[in-house]
C-alpha positions in Angstrom: 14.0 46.1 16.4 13.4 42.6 15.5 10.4 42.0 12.6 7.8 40.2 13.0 8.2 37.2 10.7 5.4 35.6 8.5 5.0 32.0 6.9 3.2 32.6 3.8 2.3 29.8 1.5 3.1 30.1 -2.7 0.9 30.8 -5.7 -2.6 32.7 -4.9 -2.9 32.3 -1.1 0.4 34.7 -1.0 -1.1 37.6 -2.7 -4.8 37.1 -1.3 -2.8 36.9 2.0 -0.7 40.0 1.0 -3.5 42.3 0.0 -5.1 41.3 3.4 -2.1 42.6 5.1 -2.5 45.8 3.4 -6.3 46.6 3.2 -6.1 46.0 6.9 -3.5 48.6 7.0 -0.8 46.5 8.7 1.4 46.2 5.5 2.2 49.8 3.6 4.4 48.2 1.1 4.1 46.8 -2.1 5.4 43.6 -2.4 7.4 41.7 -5.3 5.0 38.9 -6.2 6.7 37.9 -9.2 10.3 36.8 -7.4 12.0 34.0 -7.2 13.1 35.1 -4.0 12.4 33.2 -0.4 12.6 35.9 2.1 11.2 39.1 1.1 11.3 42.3 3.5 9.3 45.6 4.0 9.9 48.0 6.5 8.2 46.1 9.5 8.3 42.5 8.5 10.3 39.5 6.9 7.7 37.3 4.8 9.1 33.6 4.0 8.0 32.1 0.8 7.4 28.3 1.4 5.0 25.3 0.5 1.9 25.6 2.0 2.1 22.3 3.8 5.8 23.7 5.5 4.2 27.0 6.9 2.9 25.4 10.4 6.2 23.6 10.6 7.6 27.0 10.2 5.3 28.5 13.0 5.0 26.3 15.3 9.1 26.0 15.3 9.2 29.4 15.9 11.2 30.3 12.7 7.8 32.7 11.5 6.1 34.5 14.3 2.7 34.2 12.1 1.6 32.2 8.9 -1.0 31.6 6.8 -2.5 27.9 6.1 -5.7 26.3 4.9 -7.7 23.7 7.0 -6.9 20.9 4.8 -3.0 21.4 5.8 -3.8 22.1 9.5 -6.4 19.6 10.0 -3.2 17.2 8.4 -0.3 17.7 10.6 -2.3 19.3 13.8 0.7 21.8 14.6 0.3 23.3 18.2 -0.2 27.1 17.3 -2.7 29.7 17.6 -5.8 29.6 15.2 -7.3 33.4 16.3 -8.7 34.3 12.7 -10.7 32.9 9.4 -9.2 35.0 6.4 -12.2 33.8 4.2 -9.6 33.1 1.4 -8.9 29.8 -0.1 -12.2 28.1 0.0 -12.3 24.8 -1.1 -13.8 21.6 0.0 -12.2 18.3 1.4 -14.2 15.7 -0.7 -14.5 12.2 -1.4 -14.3 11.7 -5.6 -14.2 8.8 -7.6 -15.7 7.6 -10.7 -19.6 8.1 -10.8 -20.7 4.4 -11.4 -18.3 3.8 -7.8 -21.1 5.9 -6.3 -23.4 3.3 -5.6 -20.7 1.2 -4.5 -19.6 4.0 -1.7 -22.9 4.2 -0.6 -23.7 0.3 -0.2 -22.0 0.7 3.3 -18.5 -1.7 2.3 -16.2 -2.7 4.8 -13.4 -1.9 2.8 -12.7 0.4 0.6 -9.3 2.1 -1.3 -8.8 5.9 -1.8 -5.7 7.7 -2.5 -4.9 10.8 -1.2 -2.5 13.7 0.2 -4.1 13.8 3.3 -3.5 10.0 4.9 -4.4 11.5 8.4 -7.9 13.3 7.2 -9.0 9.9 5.5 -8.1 7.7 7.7 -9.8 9.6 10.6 -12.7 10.5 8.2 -13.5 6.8 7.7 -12.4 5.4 10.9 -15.6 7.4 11.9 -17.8 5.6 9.5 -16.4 2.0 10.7 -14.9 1.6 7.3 -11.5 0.0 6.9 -9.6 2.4 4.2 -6.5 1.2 2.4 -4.4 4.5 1.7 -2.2 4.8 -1.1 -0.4 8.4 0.1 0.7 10.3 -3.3 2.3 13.5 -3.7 1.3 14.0 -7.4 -1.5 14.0 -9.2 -4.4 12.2 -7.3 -6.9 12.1 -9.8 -4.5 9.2 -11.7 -5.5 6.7 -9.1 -8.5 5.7 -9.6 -8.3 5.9 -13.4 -5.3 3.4 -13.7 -7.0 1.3 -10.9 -4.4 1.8 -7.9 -7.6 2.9 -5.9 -11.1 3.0 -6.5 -11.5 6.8 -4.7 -9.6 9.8 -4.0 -9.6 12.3 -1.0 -8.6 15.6 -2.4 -9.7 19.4 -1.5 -11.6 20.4 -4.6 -12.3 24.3 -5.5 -14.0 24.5 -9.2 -13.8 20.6 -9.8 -12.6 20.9 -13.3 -9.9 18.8 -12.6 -12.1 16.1 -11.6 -14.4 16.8 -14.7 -11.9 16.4 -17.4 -10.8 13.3 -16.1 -14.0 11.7 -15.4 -14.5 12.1 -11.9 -16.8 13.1 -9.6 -17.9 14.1 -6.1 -19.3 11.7 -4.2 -19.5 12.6 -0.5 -17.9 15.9 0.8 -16.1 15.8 4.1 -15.5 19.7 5.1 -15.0 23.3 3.8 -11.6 24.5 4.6 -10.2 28.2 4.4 -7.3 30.1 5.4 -6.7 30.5 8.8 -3.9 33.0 10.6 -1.8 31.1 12.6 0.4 32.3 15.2 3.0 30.8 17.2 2.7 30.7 20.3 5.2 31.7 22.3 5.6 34.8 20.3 1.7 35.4 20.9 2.7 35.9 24.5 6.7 37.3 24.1 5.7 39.4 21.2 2.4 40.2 22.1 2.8 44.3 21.6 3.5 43.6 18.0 0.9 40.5 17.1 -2.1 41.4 18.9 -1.9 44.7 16.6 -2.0 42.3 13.4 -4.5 40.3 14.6 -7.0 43.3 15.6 -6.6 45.0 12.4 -7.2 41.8 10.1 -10.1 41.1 12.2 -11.8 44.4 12.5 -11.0 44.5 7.9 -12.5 41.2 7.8 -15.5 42.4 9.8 -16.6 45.2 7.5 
């Protein structure tokens, strides 16, 4: 029979994702965190190991059945999947950050402003709301940089301990949402595979509930 195939992004959202899967008793299997490999298997499922901003591209494509991806990714490229459940992993928070004597600045209501980010789509809509006109420098690095070398006088960034933003000087200024992992499921195998992924989706909801 054909697995079930997952999206799952790299680094710590894989294995918080993967111990889900097995405390909810879907996965029995250990799996090989520590490989450089892109497609694992267990007995039931094929797991593909990609960048966390590639796993709705993945799903909604139909390549992975089912993936795993924070809000600040789906929130940036708005795939057309199914959202059914909040794994409560990966919290962070989409802020705006910049250099604390900018804060007053921010907050004097400017009709313009700068801010460099990863997520041109989040800002833009983020300040389009406040009637501010943002100039976005999109950089796939390092974001913190920008306002230290002047290229933008804030950042939009998703911030989890905001060390990062300590050691180099900066701060929060205004937050703009949470964001956690959500299950996402593709959805024409939520209706063609239906006997397999509502099962997955029952049990990581009923382990989630307890």
């Amino acid at each position: 029979m054909e697995k079930i195939t997952f999206a799952l992004p790299k680094g710590r959202l894989f294995s918080q994702s993967i111990e889900i899967f097995q405390k909810s008793g879907i996965l029995s299997e250990d799996i090989d965190q520590n490989t450089r490999k892109l497609i694992l298997e267990s007995k039931d499922f094929r797991f593909l190991i990609v960048r966390s901003k590639d796993v709705p591209v993945y799903v909604e494509s139909g390549i992975a059945d089912i993936g795993v991806a924070g809000d600040d990714v789906l929130l940036e490229s708005n795939p057309d999947v199914y959202k059914p459940v909040d794994l409560k992993v990966g919290y962070c928070n989409i802020v705006v950050a910049g250099k604390p004597e900018d804060k007053e600045f921010y907050f004097s209501n400017p009709s313009n402003i700068s801010v460099a980010t990863k997520y041109p789509k989040i800002t833009q809509e983020y300040f389009s709301q406040k009637g501010i006109n943002v100039k976005i420098y999109e950089l796939y690095g390092s974001v913190e940089l920008a306002p230290l070398v002047g290229l933008a006088r804030f950042i939009v960034d998703i911030v989890e301990t905001g060390t990062t933003l300590r050691e180099n000087g900066l701060v929060v200024i205004e937050p703009i949402r949470p964001s956690t992992a959500k299950l996402i499921v593709n959805r024409i195998s939520y209706k063609l595979k239906s006997e397999k992924v509502f099962p997955i989706i029952e049990k990581v909801e009923e382990y989630l509930g307890k």
